[in-house]
N, CA, C and O atoms as a CHARMM CRD file, in Angstrom:
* protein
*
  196
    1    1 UNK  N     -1.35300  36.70500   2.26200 PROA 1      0.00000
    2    1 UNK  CA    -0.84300  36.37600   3.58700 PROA 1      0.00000
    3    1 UNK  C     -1.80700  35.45900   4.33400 PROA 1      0.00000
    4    1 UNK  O     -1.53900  35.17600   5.50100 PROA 1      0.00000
    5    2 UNK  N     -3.03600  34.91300   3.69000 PROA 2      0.00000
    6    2 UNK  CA    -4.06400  35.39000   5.01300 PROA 2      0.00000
    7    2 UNK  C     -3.98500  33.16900   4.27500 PROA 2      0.00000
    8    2 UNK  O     -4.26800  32.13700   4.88400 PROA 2      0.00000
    9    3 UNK  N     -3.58700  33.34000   3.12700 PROA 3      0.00000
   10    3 UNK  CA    -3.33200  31.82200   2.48300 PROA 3      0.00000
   11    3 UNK  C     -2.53600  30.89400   3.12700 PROA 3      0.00000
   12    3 UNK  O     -2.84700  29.73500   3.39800 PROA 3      0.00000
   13    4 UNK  N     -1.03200  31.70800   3.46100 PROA 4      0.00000
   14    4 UNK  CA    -0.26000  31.00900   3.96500 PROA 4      0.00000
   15    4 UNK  C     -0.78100  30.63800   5.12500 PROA 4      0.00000
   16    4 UNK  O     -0.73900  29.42700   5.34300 PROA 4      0.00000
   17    5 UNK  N     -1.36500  31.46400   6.11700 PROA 5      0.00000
   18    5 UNK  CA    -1.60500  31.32700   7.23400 PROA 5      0.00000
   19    5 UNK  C     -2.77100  29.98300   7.36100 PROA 5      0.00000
   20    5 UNK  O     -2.76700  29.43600   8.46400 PROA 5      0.00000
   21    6 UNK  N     -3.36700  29.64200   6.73200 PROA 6      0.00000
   22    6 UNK  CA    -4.22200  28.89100   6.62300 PROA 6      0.00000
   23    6 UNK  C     -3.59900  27.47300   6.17400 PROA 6      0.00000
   24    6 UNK  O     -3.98700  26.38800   6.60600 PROA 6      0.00000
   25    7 UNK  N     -2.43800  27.69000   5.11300 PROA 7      0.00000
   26    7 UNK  CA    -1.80300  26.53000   4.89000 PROA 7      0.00000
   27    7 UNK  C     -1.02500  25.85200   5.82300 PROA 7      0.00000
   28    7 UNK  O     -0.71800  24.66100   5.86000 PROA 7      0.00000
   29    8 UNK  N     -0.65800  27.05800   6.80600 PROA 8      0.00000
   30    8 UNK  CA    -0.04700  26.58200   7.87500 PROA 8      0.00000
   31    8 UNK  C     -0.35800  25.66600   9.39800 PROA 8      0.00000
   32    8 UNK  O      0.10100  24.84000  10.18700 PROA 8      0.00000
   33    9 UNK  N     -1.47300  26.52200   9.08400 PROA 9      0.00000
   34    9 UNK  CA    -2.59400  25.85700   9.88700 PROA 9      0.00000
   35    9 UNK  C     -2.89500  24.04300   9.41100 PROA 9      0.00000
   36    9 UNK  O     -2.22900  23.07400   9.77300 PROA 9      0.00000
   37   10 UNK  N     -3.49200  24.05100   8.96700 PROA 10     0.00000
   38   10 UNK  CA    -3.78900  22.81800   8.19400 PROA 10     0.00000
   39   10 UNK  C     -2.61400  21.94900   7.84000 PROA 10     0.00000
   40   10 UNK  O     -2.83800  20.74500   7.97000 PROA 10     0.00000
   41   11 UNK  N     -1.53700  22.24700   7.46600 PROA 11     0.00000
   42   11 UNK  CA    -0.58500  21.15600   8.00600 PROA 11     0.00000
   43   11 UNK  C     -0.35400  21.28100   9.54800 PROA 11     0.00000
   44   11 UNK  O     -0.21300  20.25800  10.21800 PROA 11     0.00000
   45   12 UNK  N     -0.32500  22.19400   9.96700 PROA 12     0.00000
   46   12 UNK  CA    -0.21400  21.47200  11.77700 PROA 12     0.00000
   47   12 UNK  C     -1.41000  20.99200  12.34000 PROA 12     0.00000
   48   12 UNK  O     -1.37400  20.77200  13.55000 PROA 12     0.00000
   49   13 UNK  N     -2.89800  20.69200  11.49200 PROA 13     0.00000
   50   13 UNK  CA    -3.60200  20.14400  11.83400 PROA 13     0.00000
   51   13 UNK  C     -3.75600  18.30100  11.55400 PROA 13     0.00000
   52   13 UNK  O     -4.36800  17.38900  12.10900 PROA 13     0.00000
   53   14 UNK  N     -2.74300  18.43600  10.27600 PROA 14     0.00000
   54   14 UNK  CA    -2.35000  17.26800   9.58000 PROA 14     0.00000
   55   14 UNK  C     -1.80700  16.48100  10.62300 PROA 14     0.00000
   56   14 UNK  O     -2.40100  15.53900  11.14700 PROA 14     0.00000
   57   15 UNK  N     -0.51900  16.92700  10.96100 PROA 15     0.00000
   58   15 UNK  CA     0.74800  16.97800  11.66100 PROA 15     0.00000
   59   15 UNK  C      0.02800  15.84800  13.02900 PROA 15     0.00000
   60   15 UNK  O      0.21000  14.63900  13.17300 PROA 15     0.00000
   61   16 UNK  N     -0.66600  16.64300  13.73200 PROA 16     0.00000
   62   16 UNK  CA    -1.06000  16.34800  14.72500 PROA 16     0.00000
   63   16 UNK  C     -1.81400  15.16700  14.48800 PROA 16     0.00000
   64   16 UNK  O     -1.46000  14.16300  15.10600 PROA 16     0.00000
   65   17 UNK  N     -3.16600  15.05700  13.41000 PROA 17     0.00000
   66   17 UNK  CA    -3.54200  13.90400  13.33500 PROA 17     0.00000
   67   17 UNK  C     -2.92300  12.69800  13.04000 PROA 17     0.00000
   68   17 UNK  O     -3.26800  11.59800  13.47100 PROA 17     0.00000
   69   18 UNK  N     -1.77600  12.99500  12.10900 PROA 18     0.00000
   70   18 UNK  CA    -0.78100  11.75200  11.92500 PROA 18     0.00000
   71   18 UNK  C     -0.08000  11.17100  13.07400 PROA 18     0.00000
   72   18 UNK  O      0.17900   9.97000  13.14100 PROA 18     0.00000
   73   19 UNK  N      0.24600  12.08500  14.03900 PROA 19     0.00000
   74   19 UNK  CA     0.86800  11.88500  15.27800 PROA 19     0.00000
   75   19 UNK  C      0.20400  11.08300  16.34100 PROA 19     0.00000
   76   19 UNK  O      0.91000  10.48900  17.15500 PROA 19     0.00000
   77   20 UNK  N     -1.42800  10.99600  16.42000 PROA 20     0.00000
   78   20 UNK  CA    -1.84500  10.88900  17.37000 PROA 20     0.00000
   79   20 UNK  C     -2.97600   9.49600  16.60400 PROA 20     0.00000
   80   20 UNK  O     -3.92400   8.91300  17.13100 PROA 20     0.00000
   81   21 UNK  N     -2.39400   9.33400  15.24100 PROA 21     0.00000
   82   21 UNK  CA    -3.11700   7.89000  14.84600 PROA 21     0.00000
   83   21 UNK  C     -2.13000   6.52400  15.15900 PROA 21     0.00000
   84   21 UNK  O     -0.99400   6.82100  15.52700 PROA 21     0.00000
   85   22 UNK  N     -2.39600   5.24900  15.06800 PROA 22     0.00000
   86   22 UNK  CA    -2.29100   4.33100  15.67500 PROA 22     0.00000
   87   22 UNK  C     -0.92300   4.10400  14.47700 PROA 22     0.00000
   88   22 UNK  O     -0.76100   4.94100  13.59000 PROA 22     0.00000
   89   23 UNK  N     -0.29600   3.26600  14.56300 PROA 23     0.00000
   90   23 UNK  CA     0.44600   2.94400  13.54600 PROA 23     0.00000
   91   23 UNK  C     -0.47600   1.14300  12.57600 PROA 23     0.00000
   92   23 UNK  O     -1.26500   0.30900  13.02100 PROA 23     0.00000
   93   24 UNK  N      0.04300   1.26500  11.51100 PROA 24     0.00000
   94   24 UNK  CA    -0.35700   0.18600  10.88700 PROA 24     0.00000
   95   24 UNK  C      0.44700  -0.59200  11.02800 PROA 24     0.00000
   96   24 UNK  O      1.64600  -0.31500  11.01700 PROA 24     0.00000
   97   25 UNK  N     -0.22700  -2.25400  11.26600 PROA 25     0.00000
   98   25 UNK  CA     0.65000  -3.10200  11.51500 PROA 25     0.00000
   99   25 UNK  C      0.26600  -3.68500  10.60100 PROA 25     0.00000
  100   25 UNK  O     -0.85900  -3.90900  10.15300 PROA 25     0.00000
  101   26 UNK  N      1.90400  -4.11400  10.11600 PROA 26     0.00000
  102   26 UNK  CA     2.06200  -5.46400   8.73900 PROA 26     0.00000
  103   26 UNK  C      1.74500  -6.90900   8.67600 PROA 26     0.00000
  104   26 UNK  O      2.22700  -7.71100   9.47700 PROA 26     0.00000
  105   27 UNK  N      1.16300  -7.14800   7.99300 PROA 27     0.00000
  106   27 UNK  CA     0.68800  -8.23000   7.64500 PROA 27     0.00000
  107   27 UNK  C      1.00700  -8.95200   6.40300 PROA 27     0.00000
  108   27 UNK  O      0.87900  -8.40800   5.30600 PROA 27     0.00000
  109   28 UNK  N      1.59600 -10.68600   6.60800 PROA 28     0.00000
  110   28 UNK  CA     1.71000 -10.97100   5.43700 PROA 28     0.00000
  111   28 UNK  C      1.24500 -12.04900   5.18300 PROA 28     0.00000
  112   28 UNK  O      1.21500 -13.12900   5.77400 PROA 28     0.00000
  113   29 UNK  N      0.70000 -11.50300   3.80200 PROA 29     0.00000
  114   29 UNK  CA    -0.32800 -12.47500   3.15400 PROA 29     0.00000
  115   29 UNK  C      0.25100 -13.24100   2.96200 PROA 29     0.00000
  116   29 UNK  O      1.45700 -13.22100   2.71700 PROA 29     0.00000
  117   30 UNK  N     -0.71200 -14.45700   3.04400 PROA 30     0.00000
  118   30 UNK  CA    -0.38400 -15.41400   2.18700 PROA 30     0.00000
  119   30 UNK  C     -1.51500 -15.98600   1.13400 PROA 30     0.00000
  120   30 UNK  O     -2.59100 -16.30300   1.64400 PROA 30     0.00000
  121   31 UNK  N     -1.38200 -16.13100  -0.14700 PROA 31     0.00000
  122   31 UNK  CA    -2.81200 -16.45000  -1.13700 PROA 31     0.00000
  123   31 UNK  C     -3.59700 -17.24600  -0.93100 PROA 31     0.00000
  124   31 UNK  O     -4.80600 -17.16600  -1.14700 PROA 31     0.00000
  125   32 UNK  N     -2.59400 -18.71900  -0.17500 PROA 32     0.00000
  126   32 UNK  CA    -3.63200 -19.59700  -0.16700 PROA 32     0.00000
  127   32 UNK  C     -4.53500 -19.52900   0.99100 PROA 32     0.00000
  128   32 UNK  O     -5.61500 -20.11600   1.06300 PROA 32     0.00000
  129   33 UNK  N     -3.96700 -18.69400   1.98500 PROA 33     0.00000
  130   33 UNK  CA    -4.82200 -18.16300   3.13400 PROA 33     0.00000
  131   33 UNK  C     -6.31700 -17.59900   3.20200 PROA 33     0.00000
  132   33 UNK  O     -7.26900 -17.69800   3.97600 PROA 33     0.00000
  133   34 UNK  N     -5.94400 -16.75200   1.61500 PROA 34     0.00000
  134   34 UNK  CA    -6.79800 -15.58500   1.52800 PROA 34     0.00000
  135   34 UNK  C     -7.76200 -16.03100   0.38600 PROA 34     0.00000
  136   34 UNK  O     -8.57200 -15.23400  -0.08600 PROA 34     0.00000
  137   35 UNK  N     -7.65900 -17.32800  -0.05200 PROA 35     0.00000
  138   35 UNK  CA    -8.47700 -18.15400  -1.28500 PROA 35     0.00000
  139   35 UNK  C     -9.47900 -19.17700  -0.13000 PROA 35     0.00000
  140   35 UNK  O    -10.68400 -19.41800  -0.19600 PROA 35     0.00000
  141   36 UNK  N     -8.42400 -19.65000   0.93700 PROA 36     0.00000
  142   36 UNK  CA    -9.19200 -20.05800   1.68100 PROA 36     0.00000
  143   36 UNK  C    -10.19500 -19.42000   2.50800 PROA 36     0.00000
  144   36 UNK  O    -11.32400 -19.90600   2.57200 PROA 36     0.00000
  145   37 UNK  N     -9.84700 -18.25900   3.21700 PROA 37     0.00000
  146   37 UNK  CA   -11.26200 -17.45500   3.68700 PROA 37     0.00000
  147   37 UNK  C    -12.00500 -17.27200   2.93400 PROA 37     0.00000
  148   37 UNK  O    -13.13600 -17.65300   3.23200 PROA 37     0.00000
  149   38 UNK  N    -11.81100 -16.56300   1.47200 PROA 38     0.00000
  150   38 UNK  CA   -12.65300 -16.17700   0.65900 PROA 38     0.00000
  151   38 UNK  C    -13.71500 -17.78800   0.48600 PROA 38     0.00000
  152   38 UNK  O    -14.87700 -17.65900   0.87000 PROA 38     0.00000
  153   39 UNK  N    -13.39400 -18.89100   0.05700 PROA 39     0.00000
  154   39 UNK  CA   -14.05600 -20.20900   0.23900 PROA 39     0.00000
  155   39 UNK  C    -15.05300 -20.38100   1.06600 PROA 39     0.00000
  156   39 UNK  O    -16.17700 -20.85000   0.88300 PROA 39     0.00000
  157   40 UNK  N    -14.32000 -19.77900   2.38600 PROA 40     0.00000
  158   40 UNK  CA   -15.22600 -20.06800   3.78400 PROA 40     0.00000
  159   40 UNK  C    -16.10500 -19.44400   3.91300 PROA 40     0.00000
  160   40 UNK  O    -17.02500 -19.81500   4.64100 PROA 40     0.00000
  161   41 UNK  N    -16.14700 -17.72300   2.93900 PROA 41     0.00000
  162   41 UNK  CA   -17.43900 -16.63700   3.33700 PROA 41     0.00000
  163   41 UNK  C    -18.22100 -17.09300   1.97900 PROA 41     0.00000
  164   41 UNK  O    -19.40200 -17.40800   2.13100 PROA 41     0.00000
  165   42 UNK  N    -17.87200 -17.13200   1.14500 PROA 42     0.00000
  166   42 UNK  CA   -19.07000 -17.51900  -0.06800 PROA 42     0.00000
  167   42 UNK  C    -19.81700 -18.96500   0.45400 PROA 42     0.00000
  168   42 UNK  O    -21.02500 -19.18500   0.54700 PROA 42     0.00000
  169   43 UNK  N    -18.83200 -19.74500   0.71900 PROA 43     0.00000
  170   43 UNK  CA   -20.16900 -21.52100   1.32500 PROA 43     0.00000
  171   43 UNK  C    -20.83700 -20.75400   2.82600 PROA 43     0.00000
  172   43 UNK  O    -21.97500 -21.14200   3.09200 PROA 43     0.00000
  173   44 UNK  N    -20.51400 -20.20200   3.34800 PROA 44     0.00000
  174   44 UNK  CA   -21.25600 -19.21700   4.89300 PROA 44     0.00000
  175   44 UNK  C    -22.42300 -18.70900   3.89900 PROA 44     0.00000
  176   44 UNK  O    -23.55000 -19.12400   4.16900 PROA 44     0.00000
  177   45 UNK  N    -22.26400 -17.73400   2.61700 PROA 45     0.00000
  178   45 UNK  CA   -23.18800 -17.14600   2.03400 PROA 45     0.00000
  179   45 UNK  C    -23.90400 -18.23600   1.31000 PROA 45     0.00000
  180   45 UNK  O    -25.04100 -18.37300   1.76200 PROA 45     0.00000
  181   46 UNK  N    -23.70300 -18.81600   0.62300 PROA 46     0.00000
  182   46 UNK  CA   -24.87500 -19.71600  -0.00300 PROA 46     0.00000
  183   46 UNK  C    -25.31000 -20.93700   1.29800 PROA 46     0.00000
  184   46 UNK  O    -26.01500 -21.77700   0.73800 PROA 46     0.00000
  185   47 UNK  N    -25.17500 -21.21600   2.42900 PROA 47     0.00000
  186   47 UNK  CA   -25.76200 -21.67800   3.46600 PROA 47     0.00000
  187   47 UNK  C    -26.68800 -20.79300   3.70200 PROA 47     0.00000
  188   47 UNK  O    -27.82900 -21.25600   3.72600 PROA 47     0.00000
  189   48 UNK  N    -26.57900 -19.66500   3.88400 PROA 48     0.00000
  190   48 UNK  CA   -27.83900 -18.39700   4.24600 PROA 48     0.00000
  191   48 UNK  C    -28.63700 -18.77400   3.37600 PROA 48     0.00000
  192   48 UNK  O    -29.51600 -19.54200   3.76700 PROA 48     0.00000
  193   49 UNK  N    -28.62700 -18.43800   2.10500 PROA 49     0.00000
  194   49 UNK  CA   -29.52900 -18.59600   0.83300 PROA 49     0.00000
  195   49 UNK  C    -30.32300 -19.94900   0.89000 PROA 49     0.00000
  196   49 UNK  O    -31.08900 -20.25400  -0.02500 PROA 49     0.00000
């Protein structure tokens, strides 16, 4: 008994945190976007160097 009670618990602890997190907002990629940043932080990194 003392299981359930605990399982119960813990999903309404779930419950609540899901409730009270932000929602995710969608994003859509695009590759050549994301080939291009990647470009921009590696020449940023070998400028450091």
């Amino acid at each position: 008994m003392n299981i359930v009670k605990l399982f119960y618990c813990l999903c309404f602890i779930a419950l609540l945190g899901c409730a009270s997190s932000e929602p995710v907002k969608k994003q859509d990629s695009n590759a050549d976007e994301v080939r291009a940043n990647a470009q921009k932080a590696y020449s940023e990194l070998d400028a450091e160097q």
